[in-house]
C-alpha positions as CSV (number, residue, x, y, z in Angstrom):
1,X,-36.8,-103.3,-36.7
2,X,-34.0,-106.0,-37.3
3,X,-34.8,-108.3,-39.8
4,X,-36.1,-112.1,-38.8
5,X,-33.8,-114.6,-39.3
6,X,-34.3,-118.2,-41.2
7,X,-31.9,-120.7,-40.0
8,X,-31.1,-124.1,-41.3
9,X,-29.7,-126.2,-38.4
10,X,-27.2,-129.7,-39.3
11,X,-27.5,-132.0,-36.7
12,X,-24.2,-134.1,-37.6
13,X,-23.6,-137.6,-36.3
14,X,-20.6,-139.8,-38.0
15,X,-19.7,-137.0,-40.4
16,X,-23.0,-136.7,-41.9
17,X,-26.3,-134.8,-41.2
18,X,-29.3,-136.3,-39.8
19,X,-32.3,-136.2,-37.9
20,X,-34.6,-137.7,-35.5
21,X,-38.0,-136.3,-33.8
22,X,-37.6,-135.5,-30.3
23,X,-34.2,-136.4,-29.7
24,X,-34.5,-140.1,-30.8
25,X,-35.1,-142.1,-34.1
26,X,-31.9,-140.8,-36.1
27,X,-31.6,-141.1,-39.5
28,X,-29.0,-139.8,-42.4
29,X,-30.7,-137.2,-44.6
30,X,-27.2,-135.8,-46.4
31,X,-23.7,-134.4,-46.8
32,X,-23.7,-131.6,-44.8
33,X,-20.9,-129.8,-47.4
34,X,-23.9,-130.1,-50.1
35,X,-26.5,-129.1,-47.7
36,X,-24.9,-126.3,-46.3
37,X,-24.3,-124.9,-49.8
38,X,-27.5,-125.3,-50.7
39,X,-28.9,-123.4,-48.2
40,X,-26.8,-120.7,-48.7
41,X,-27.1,-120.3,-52.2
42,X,-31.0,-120.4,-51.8
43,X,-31.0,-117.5,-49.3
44,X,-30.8,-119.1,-45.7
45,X,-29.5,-115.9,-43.3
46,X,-27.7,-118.2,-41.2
47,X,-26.0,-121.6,-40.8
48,X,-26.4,-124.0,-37.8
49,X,-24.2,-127.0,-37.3
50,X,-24.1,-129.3,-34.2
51,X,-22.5,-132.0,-33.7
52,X,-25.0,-133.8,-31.6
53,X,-22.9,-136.8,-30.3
54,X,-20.2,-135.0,-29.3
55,X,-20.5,-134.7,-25.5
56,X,-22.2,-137.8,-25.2
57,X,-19.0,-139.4,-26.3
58,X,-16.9,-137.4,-24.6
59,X,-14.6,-135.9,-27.4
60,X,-14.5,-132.7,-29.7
61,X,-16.6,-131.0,-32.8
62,X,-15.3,-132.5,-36.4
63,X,-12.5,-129.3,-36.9
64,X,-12.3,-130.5,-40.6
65,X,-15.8,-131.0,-41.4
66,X,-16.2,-127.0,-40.2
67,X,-13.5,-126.2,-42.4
68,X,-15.0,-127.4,-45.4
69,X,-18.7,-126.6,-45.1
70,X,-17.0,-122.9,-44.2
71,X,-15.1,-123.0,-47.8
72,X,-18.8,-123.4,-49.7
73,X,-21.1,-121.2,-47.5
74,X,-20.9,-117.0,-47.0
75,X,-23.6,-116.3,-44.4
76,X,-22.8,-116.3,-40.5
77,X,-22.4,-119.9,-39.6
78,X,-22.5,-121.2,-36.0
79,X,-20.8,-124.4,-34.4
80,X,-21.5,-126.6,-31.5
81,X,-21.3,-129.7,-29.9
82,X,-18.3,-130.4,-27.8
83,X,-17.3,-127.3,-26.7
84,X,-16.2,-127.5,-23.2
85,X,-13.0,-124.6,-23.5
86,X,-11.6,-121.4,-24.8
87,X,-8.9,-124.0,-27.2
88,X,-12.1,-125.8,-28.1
89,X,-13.6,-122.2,-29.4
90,X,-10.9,-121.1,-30.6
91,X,-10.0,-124.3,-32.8
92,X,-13.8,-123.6,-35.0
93,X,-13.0,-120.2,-35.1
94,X,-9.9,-120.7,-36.9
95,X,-11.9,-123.2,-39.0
96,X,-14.4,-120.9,-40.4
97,X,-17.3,-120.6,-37.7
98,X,-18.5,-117.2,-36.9
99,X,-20.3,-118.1,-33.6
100,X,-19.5,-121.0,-31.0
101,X,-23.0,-122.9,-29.4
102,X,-22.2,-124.1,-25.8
103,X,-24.9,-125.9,-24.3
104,X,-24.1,-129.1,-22.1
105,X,-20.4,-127.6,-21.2
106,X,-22.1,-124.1,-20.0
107,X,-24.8,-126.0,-17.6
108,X,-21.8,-127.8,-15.9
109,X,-20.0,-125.1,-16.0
110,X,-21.6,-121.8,-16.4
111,X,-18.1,-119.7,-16.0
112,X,-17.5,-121.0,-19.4
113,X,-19.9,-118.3,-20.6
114,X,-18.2,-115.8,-19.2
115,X,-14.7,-116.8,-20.4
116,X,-16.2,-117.2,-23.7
117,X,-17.4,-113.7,-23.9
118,X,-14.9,-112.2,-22.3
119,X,-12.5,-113.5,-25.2
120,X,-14.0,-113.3,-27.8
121,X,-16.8,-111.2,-27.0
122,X,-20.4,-111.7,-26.8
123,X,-21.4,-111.8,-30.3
124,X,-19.5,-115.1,-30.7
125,X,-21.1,-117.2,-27.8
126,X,-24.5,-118.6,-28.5
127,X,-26.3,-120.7,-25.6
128,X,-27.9,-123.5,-26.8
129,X,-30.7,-125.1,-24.2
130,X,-32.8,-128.0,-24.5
131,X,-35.8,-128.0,-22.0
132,X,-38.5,-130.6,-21.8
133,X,-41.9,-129.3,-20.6
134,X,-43.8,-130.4,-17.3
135,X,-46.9,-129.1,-15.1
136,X,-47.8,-125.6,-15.5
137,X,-44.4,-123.6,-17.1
138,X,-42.0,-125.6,-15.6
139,X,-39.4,-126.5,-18.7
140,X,-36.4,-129.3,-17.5
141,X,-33.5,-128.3,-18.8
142,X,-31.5,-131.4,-20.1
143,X,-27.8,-131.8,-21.5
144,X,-25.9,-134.8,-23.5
145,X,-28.4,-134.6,-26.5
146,X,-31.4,-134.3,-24.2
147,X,-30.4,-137.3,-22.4
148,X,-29.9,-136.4,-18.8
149,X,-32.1,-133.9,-16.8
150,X,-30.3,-131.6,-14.4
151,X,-31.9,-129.0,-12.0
152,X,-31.9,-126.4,-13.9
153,X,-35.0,-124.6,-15.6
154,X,-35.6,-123.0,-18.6
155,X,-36.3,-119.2,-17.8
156,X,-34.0,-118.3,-14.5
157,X,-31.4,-120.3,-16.6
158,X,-31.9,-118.4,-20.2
159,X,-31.4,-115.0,-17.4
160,X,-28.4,-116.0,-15.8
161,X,-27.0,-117.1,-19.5
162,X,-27.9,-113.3,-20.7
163,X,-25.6,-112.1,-17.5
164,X,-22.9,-113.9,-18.2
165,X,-22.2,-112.8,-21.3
166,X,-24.1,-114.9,-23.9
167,X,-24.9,-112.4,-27.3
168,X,-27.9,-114.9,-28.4
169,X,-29.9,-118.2,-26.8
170,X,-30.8,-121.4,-28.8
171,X,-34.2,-122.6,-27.7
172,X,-35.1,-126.3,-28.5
173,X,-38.4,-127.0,-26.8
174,X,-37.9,-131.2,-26.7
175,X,-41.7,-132.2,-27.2
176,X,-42.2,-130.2,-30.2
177,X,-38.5,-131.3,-31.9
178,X,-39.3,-132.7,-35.3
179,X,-43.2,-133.1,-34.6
180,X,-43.8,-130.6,-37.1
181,X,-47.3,-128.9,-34.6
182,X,-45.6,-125.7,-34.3
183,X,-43.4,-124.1,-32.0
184,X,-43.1,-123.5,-28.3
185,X,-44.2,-120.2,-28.6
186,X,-45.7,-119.5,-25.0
187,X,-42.3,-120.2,-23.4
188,X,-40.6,-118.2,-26.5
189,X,-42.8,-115.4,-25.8
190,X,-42.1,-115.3,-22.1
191,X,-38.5,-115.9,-22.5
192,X,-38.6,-112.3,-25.0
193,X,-40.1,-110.8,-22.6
194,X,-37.3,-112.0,-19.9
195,X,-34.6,-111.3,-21.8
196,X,-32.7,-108.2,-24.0
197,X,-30.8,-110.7,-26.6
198,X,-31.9,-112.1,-29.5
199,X,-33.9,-115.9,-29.0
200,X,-33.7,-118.7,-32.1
201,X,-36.6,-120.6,-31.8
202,X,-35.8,-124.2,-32.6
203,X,-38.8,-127.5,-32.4
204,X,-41.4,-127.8,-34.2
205,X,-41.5,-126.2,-38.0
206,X,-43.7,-127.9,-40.3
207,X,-45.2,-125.3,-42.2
208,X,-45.1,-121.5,-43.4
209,X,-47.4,-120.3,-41.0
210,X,-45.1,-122.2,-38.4
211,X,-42.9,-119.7,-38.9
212,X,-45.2,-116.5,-39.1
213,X,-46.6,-117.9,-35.6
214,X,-42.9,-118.2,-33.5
215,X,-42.1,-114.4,-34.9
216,X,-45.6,-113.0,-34.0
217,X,-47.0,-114.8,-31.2
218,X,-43.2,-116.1,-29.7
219,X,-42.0,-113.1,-30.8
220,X,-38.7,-115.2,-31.8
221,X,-35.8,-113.1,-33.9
222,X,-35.1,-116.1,-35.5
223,X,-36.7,-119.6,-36.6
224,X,-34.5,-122.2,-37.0
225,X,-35.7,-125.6,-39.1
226,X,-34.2,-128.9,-39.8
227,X,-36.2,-131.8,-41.8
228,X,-38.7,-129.5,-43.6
229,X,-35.8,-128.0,-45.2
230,X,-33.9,-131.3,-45.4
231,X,-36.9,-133.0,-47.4
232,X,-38.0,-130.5,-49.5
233,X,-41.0,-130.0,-47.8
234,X,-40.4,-126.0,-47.4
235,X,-38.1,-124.0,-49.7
236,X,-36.0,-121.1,-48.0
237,X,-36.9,-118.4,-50.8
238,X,-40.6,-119.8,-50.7
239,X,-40.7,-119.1,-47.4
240,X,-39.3,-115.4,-47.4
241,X,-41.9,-114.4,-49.9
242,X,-44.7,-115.6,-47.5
243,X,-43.4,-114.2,-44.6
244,X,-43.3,-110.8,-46.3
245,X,-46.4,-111.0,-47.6
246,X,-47.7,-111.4,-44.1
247,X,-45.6,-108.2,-42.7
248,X,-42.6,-110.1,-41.4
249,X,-39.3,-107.8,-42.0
250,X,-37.3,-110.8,-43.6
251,X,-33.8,-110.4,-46.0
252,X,-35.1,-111.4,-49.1
């Protein structure tokens, strides 16, 4: 059995890394050079950067800010925000990333996921969704940060990504982003079920047994965490230790 996956996600706004709880209510927490360093040296299997702004204001991921947080890190390290064509994945590539998130650019245009994977293969393309939750198990997805809903929904979407081409999805369930209750792991659980590539379970870590939950019950390959790693509250080789003690293949 593949090993789970702990992933550290920057959400980057201005240059430097912040974040809010569901969506809203931003705030700096640090250099995302430091951070991503950090995280590295205490163990994290992968890196997450987004630039969360970026498609809301209509221009392109910090190139040069991937550049330098690729010079201080050596785990797999995935970029997004902005991404709307193959110049735009090739440009973080060249920079250092080793996977390209497309989430807002592949709802409007879901051809990009197949250009994407066709060039570079599928390994590469990661598709990022962010889905609100209504009546029953109908999940909204939303683009622009979360800002605008559009018809899709969570499930038939997160299939039709798989066809295309995408090698992993990005699952941010909106109502449990930054509340620290847990994750989404219902809709995780379905959505393994659903689908043959690997699911990162983002929304709603707050404590160790967080993370035990989204790999048992949302059967998740990999959680990914923002303030609790941010503030201190949880440390990455911490973590590891109690997840192994509890059975949980992890890369210590």
């Amino acid at each position: 059995m593949l090993a789970k996956r702990i992933i550290p996600c920057l959400d980057i706004k201005n240059g430097m890394t912040v974040k809010g709880i569901k969506f809203v209510g931003i705030k700096e927490v640090g250099d995302p050079v430091e951070l991503g360093a950090l995280y590295a040296q205490q163990g994290a299997d992968e890196l997450v950067f987004l630039d969360i702004t970026a498609t809301h204001e209509g221009r392109k991921t910090f190139v040069d800010l991937v550049k330098r947080i690729a010079q201080h890190i050596n785990i797999p390290f995935t970029v997004g925000g902005g991404i709307s064509e193959i110049k735009d994945a090739e440009a973080l590539l060249n920079a250092g990333a080793d996977k390209i998130s497309i989430n807002s650019s592949a709802v409007k245009n879901p051809q990009l996921i197949n250009d994407m994977a066709l060039n570079f293969g599928s390994q590469f393309v990661v598709v990022a969704i962010d889905a609100k939750h209504f009546d029953g198990d109908e999940w909204i997805v939303t683009v622009n940060g979360g800002r605008i809903p559009t018809e899709k929904r969570l499930f038939p979407w997160a299939k039709e990504a798989e066809e295309r081409g995408a090698g992993e999805i990005l699952f941010t369930s909106m109502d449990h982003d930054g509340v620290k209750q847990g994750f989404a792991n219902e809709a995780l659980a379905r959505m393994s079920e659903d689908l043959s590539i690997p699911i990162i379970a983002s929304g709603g870590a707050g404590s160790m047994e967080h993370f035990k939950d989204v790999f048992t019950l949302g059967k998740a390959d990999a959680g990914l965490a923002a303030s609790i790693f941010h503030y201190k509250e949880i440390a990455i080789p911490d973590l590891k230790r109690y997840l192994m003690a509890e059975g949980i293949n992890v890369r210590l």
